[in-house]
C-alpha positions in Angstrom: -29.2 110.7 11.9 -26.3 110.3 9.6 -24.8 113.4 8.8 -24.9 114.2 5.0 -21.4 116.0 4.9 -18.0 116.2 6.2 -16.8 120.5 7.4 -19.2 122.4 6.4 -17.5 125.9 6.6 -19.8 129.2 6.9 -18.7 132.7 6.7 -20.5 135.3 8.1 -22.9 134.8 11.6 -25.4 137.6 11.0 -29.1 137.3 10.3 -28.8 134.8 7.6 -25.9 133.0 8.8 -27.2 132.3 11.9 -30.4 131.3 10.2 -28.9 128.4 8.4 -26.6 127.2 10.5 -29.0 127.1 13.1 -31.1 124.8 10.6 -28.1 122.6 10.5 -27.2 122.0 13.4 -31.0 120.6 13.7 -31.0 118.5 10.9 -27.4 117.2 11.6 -26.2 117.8 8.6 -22.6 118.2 9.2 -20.3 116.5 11.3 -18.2 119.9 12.1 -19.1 123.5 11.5 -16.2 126.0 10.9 -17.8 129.7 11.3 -15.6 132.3 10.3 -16.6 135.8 11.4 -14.4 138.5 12.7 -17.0 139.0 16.3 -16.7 136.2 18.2 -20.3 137.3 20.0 -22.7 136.2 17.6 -21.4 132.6 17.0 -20.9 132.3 21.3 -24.2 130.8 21.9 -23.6 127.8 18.8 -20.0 127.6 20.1 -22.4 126.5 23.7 -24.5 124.4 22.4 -22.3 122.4 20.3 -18.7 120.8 20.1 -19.5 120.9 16.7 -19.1 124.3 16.0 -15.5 126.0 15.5 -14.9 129.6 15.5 -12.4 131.9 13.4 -11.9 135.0 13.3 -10.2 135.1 9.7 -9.9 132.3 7.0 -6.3 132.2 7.5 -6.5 130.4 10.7 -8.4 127.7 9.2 -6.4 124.4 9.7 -7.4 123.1 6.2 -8.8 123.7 2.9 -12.1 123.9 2.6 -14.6 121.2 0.9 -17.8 123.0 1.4 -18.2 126.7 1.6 -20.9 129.3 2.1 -20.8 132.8 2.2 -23.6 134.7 4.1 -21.8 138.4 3.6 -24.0 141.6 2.4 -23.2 142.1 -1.2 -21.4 145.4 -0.3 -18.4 143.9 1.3 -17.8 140.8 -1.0 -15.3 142.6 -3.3 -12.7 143.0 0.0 -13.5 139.8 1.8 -13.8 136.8 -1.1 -10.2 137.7 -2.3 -8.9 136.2 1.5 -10.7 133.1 0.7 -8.7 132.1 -2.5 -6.0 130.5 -0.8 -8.6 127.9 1.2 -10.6 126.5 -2.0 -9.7 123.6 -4.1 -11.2 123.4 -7.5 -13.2 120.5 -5.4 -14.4 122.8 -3.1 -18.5 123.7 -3.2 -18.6 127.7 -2.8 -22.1 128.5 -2.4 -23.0 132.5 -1.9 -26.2 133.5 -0.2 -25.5 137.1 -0.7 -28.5 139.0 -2.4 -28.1 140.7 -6.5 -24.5 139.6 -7.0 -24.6 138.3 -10.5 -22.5 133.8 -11.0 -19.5 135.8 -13.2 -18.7 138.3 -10.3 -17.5 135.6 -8.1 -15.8 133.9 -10.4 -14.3 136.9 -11.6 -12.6 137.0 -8.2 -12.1 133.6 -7.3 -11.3 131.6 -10.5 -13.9 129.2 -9.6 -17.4 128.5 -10.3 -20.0 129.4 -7.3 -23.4 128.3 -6.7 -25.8 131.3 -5.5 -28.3 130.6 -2.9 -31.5 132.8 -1.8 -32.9 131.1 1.7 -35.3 132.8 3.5 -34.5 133.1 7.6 -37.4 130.3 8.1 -34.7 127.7 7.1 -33.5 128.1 10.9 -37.0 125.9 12.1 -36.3 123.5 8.7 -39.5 125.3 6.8 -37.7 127.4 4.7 -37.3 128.5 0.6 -33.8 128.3 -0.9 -33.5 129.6 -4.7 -30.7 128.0 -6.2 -28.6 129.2 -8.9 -25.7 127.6 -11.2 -24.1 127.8 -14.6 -24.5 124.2 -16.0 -21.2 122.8 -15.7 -21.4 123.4 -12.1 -24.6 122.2 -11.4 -23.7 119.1 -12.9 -20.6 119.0 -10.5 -21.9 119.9 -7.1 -25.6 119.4 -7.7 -26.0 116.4 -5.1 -24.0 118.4 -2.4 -26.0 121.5 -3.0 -28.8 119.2 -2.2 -27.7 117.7 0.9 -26.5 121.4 2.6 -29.6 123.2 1.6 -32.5 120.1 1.1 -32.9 119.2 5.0 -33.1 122.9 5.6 -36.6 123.2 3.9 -37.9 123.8 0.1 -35.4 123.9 -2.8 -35.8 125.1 -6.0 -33.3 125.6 -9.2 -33.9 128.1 -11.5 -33.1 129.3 -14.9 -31.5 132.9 -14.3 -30.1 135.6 -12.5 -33.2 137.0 -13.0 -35.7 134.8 -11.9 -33.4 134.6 -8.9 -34.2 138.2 -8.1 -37.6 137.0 -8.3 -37.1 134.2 -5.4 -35.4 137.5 -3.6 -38.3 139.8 -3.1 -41.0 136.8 -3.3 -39.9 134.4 -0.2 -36.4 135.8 0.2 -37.9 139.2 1.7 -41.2 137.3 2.1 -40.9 136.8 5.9 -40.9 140.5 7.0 -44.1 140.6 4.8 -45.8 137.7 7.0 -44.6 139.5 10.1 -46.1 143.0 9.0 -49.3 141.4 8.6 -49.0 139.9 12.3 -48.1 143.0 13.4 -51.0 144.6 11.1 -53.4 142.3 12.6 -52.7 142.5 16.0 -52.9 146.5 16.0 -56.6 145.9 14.2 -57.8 144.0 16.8 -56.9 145.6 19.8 -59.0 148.3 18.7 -62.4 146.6 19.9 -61.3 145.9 23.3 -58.3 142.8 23.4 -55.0 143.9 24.7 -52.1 144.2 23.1 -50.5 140.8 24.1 -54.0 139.0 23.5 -54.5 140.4 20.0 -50.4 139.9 19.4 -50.9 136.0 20.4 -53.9 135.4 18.3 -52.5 137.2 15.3 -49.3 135.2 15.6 -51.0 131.9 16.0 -53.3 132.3 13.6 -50.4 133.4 10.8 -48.6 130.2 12.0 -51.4 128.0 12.3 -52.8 129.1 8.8 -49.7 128.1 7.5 -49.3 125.1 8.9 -52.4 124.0 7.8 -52.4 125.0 4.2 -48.7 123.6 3.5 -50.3 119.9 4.8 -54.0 120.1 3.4 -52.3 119.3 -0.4 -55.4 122.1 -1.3 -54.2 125.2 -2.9 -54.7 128.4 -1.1 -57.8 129.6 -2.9 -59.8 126.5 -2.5 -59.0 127.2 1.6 -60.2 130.4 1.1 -63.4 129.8 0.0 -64.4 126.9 2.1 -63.9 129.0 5.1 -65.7 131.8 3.8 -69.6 131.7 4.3 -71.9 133.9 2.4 -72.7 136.6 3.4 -70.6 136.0 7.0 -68.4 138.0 9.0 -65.1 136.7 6.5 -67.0 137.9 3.5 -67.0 141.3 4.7 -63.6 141.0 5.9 -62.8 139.6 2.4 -64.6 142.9 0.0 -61.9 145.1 1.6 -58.7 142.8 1.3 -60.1 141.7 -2.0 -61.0 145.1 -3.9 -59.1 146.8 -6.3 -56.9 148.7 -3.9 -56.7 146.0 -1.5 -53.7 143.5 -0.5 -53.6 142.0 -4.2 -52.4 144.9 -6.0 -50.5 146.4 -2.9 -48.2 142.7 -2.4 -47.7 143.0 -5.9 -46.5 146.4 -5.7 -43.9 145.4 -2.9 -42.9 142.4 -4.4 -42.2 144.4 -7.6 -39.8 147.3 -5.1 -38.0 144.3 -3.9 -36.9 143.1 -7.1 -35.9 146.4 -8.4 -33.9 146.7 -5.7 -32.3 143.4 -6.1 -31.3 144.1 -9.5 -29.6 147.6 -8.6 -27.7 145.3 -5.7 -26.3 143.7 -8.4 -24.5 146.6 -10.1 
């Protein structure tokens, strides 16, 4: 496979920054990766796998300026670190920010130059992910084709309009994997109550989440006409289905969550 950019520079190795570049590095989308991360430990096992991969410890030890950044950093220590990275950008350089609430005209605030938010969820790491993408106009116009070919291989992209409906991305598929694995973990715990063990009703839970999904994202049917052709009248999933279904079931409960999530994402943004 040809790969689709030159450096691609990352900064920050955590959760999410492993998550992407770990989809990278499968899709081949850069020819080099610089990581910059002040713990060596986390980026050890890509620096292993790959003489792709570079490490640094600061951004001043970078040998060049950068042509495509992205920050993975928590939102609460942007204001210290994004000041370091002025000296490294070129008003041709992409700077794409995966942080969470952190509004287009805080960033620019700080580094004089436009940046391009991003919301991936940690499935980009396997290539099935969701990336919200964010830009004023002017820069989407600019960078939109690059945008495409860091974040497109790594799964499902999607612009949007707003800050706000970015939030929404947030605490839909942004925070929407720890929702799939509570109802794993939900499901196994069920079900080892009528005599499976733990690890039987843990691996059937799991495959059947991953399975499920599988399936549905390749039938082309939505999810409700799935539903219902699996569910037989008056069968065992029928039952199952009243109690999920009713009006203090999962419906009203997800949409309870989802709502926390974005609340929070708009405080993060303060």
């Amino acid at each position: 496979m040809t790969s689709r950019v030159g450096t691609l520079t990352l900064v920050g190795c955590g959760a999410m920054g492993s998550a992407l570049l770990r989809g990278w590095l499968n899709a081949e989308v850069a020819k080099e990766y610089w990581v910059v991360a002040p713990d060596r430990t986390a980026v050890q096992p890509f620096l292993e796998e790959s003489n792709r991969v570079q490490w640094y410890a600061n951004p001043e030890g970078l040998p060049e300026a950068v042509t495509t950044l992205v920050i993975a950093l928590k939102p609460f220590v942007l204001s210290d670190v994004l000041p370091l990275y002025k000296s490294v950008i070129t008003p041709e350089s992409l700077v794409v920010s995966v942080a969470t609430g952190k509004p287009l005209h805080f960033y620019k605030g700080i580094l004089n130059h436009e940046v391009i938010r991003a919301m991936p969820n940690t499935p980009v790491s396997v290539n099935r992910g969701v990336i919200g993408l964010l830009a004023e106009d002017s820069a989407r116009e600019c960078w939109e084709s690059q945008v495409e070919a860091v974040f497109g291989p790594l799964g499902l992209t999607t612009w949007v309009s707003s800050e706000d409906v970015l939030n929404q991305v947030t605490a839909l598929s942004g925070s929407g994997p720890a929702y799939v694995f509570y109802m794993i973990e939900a499901m196994a715990a069920a079900g080892a109550k009528h005599g499976l063990s733990k690890e039987q009703a843990y691996e059937m839970a799991l495959y059947t989440m991953a399975g499920t999904g599988v399936y549905a994202l390749d039938s082309g049917t939505s999810a409700r006409q799935l539903r219902e052709s699996v569910t037989s009248p008056q069968g065992t999933t029928e039952q199952a289905l009243k109690v999920l279904m009713a009006n203090d079931g999962i419906g009203p409960l997800m949409e309870k969550a989802i709502e926390a999530a974005y609340e929070r994402a708009k405080e993060l943004a303060k």
